[in-house]
N, C-alpha and C positions, 0 to 999 in steps of 0.2 A: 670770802676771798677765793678766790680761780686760782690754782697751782698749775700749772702747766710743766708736763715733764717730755723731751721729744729727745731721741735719740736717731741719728743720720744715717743711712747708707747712701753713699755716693757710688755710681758705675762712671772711672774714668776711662775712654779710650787711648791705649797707650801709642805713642807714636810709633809704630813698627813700617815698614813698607810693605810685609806681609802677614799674612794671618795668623792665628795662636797654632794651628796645626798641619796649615799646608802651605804650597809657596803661590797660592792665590793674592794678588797683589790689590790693597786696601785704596781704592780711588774714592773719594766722595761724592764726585757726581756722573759715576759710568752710567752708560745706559743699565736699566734693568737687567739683573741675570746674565750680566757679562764676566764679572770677576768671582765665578763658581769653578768646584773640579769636583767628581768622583767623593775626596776628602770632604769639604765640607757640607756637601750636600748628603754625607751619613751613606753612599751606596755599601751593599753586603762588599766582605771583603777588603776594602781599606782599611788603613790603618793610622790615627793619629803621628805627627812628629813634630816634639814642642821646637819653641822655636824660643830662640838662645836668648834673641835680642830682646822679647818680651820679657822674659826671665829678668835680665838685667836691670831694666826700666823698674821695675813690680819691686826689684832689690831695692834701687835707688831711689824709690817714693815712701818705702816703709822706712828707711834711714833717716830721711828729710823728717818725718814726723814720729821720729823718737822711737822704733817699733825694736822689740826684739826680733833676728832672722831667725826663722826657729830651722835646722840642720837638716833635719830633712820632714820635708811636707807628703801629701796623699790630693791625689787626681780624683773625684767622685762624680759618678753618674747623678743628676737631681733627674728626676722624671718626671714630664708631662704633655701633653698633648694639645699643640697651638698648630695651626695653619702656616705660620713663619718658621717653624723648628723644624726642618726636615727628618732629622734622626728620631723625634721623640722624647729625647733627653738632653740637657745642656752638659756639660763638661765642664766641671768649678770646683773648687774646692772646700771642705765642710768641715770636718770635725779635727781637721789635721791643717788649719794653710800655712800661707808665706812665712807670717808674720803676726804678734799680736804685741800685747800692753804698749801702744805707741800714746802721746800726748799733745794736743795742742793748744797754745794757749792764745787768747783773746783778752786784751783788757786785761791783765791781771789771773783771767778764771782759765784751770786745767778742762778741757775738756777731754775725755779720758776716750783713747783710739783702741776698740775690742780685738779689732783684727782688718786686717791685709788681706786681699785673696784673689789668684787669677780666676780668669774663667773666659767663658768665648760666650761674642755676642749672638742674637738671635737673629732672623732676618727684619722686615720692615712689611707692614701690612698699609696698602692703600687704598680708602675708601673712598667710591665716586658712585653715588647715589645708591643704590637697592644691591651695589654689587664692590665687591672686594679683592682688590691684585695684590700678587707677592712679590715681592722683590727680592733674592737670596743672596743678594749682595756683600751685603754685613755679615751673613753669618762664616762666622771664626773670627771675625775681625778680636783682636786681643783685647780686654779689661781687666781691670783690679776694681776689687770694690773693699771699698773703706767703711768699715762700720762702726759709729761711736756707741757707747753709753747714753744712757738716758739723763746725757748731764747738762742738756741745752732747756733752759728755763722762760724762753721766750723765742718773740718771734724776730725780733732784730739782733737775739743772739749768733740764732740759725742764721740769718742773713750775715753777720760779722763772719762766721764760721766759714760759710761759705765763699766770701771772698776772700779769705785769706788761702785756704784750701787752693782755692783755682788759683791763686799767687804766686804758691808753692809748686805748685806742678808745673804752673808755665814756667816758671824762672829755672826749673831744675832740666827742662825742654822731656819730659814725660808725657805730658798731653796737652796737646791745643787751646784747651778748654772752652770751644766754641760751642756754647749752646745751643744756639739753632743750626748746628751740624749734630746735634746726638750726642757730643765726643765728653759731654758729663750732663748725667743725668742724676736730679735727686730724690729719693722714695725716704719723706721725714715719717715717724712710726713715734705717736703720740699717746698721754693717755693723759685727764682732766683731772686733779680732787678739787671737790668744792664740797666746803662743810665737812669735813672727813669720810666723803664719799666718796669713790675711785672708779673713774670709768674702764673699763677695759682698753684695748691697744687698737688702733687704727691706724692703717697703712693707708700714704695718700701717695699713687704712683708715680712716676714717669714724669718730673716736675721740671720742664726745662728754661726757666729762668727763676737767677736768685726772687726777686721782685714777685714773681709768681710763690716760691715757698713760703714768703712771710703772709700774702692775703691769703694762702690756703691756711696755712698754721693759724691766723687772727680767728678767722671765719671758724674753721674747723672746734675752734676752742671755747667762742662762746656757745654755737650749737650743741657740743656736749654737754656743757655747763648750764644750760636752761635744760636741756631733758632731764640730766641729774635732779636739779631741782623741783622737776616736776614730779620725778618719781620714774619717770618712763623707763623699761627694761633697754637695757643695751648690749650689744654682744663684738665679737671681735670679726672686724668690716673691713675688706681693702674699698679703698675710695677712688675714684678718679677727679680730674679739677678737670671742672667749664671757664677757662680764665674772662671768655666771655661775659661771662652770666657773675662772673662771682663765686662758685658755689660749687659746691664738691656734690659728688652723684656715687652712690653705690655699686660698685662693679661686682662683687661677690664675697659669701663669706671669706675671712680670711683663714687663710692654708697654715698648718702647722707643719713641721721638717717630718712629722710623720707621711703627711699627704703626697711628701715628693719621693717615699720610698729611696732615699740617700745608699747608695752601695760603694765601693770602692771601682773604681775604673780598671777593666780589667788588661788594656790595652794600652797602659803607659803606666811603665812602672814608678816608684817613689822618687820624689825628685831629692836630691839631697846636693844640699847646699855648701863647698867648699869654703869653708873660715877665712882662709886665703884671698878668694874672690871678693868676697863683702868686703873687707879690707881696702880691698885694690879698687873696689868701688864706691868704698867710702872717701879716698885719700884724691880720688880724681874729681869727686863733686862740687860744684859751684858754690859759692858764700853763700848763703842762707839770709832771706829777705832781712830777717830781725837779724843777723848778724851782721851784715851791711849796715842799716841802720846805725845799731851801735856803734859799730867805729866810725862814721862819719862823723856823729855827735863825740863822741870821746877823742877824737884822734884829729879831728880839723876845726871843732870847737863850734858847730853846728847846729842851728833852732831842730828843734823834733820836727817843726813843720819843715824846712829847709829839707834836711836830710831826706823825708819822706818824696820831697820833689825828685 
């Protein structure tokens, strides 16, 4: 029997008009390298300045799915070196974020939410034959990325998950959730037993449609699951999907949190969260999908399917 154990990080892009740290203004289809400044292009000398409305949003999506706010959080450098990252390091949150132990449920099953956490996007890489352009558009553009437990047991879980997810953010107006705009991306992080054998973890990146995450998960699960079986050594891989072809491709070992050298941001102090605020942002938020639901059906005497129209 195949176990399949997958646990999710999603990157949503928050609806802000401007960036995580400057007042570069977030267009989707500017011309190239037109909505840059000094700030997010990392120049010596600048200096981040978070931006309020993001803050808010990130509050308001950790609430929506059950998170604690945690009082005050930590800004961390992650390090590394991409063609799209002008500074060399992203700006996110690590050992300290927004928010953690949030829940969401599906059918009946908790799926367990580890944690909440801003951060700023990278830019966009274009490839057109033997040569590649940068775009530095995106970068600062605001994100939270949600990261569950390894409690999703299949591939039409992940898919369940995911639509409800992007359900929840749009109805809460947090994020667009237009996937072939970028504005949610999901990187699923899997690992096989068969026979009581365990394969290690593989990260399959940058998955921009639900329908796309469940043929990589399908795929991805029995290819483990026959190496297992055959004995073959396996180690811990980020993957990329050819949604073309089917078939997931090797992009590089995968990185441990040592690899990215994690520091604390020395340039934007700790953010701490007024009790007050979360409150006041608790008490303004929209009905909640499944809470709508239910009062239709209890309250005007409603089919499940009805209500769900």
């Amino acid at each position: 029997m195949i176990k399949l154990k997958v646990g999710m990080e999603v990157h949503a892009q928050l609806l802000t008009k401007s960036k995580l740290f400057c007042d570069c203004p977030v267009v989707y289809d500017a011309p190239p390298n037109t909505c840059i400044c000094p700030i997010c292009m990392g120049h010596p000398g600048t200096l981040p300045n978070l931006n309020k409305k993001a803050v808010e949003l990130a509050i308001k999506a950790a609430l929506a799915l059950n998170c604690e706010i945690q009082p005050i959080s930590i800004f961390a450098r992650k390090n590394y070196f991409y063609p799209d990252l002008p500074k060399g390091y992203q700006i996110t949150q690590y050992d300290k974020p927004l928010a953690i132990n949030g829940y969401l449920d599906i059918r009946g099953k908790r799926i367990r939410i580890r944690r909440v956490h801003l951060e700023e996007e990278s830019g966009k890489l274009i490839h057109m034959g033997n040569r590649t352009l940068v775009d530095f558009n995106r970068c600062g553009i605001p994100l939270i990325e949600i990261v569950t437990e390894p409690d999703i047991e299949s591939p039409e879980e992940a898919q369940e998950y995911l639509i409800k997810l992007r359900q929840i953010l749009r109805y809460i107006k947090v994020c667009g959730g237009d996937m072939e705009k970028g504005q949610l991306r999901c990187e699923p992080n899997l690992s096989v037993e068969v026979n009581g054998k365990t394969s290690p973890k593989f990260e399959i990146k940058n998955l921009n449609s639900i329908k796309a995450v469940a043929r990589a998960l399908e795929y991805e699960k029995n290819r483990i699951a026959h190496k297992l079986l055959r004995g073959e050594r396996l180690y811990q891989t980020t993957l990329g999907w050819d949604d073309i072809k089917g078939v997931t491709f090797e992009m590089r070992e995968k990185e441990t949190s040592a690899d990215y050298r994690y520091f604390p941001e020395p340039d934007i102090p700790p953010l701490v969260i007024d009790h007050e605020w979360v409150e006041e942002i608790k008490n303004s938020m929209e009905e909640l999908p499944d809470a709508k639901l239910n009062r239709f059906i209890n309250q005007y005497g409603l089919r499940e399917y009805d209500a769900k129209i």
